[in-house]
C-alpha positions in Angstrom: -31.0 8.0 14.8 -28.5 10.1 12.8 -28.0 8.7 9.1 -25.0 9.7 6.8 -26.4 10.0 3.0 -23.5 9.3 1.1 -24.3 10.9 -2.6 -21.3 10.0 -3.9 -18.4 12.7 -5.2 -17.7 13.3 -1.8 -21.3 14.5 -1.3 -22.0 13.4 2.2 -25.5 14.5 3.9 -26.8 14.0 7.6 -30.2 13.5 8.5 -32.2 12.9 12.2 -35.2 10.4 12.1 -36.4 8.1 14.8 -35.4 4.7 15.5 -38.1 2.9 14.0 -37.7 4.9 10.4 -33.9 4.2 10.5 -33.8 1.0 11.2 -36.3 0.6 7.8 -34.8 3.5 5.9 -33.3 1.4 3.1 -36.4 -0.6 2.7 -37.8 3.4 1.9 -35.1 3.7 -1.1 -37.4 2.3 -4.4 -40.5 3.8 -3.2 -39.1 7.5 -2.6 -36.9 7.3 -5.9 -40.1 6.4 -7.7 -41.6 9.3 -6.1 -38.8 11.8 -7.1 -38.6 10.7 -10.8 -42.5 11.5 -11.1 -42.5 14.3 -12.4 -46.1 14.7 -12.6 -45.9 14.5 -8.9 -42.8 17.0 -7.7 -42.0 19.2 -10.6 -40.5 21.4 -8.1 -37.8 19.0 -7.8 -36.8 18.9 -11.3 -34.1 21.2 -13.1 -32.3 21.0 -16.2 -29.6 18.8 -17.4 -26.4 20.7 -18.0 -26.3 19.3 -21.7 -29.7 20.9 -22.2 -31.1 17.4 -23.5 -33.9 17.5 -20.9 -35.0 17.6 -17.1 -33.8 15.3 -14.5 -35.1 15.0 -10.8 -32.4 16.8 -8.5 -32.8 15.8 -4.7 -30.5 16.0 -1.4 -31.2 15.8 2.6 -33.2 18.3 2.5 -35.6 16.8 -0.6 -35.3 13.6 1.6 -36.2 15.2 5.1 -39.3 16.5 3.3 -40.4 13.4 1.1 -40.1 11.5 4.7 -42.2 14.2 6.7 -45.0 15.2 4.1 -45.3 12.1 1.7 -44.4 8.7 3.6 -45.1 10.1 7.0 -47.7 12.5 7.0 -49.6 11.7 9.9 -46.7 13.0 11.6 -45.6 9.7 13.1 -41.9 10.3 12.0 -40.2 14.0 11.6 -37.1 13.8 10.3 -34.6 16.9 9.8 -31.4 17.8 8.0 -28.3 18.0 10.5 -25.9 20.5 9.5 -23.5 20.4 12.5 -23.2 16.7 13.1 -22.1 15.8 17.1 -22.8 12.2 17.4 -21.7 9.2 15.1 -23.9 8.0 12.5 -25.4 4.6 13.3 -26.5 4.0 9.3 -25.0 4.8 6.2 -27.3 5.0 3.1 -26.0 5.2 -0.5 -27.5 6.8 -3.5 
């Protein structure tokens, strides 16, 4: 299943993922958010604010691709990879 990220700013991202993970991809959004903003967990994915008042996670497809592969699906059930050249339609649209 191919799934538009839609970032907002005109910061649109495609992903792959089976069926079964897109159809439930949304239900994913709290529990992967929570997981970026723990910093204790991921400081890899943390970089400075611009106004130098502190850290703040910083994630895109890619971040995604690999939170879905190595944290939520690590048994290898679901892979899911960043599409760069996108050929079909997207069948899901997910904001954040």
């Amino acid at each position: 299943m191919i799934i538009k990220i839609d970032f907002g700013n005109d910061n649109i991202q495609f992903i792959s993922c089976t069926t079964k993970v897109g159809r439930r991809i949304h239900k994913f959004e709290d529990e992967m958010l929570d997981w970026f903003h723990d910093d204790s967990k991921n400081k890899k994915y943390w970089s400075a604010e611009e106004s130098g008042e502190g850290r703040i996670p910083n994630f895109a497809a890619f971040e995604i691709v690999e939170w879905l592969n190595n944290v939520k699906f690590k048994k290898g059930i679901a892979k899911a990879k960043v599409i760069e050249n996108r050929s079909r339609v997207p069948q899901k649209t997910w904001y954040l």
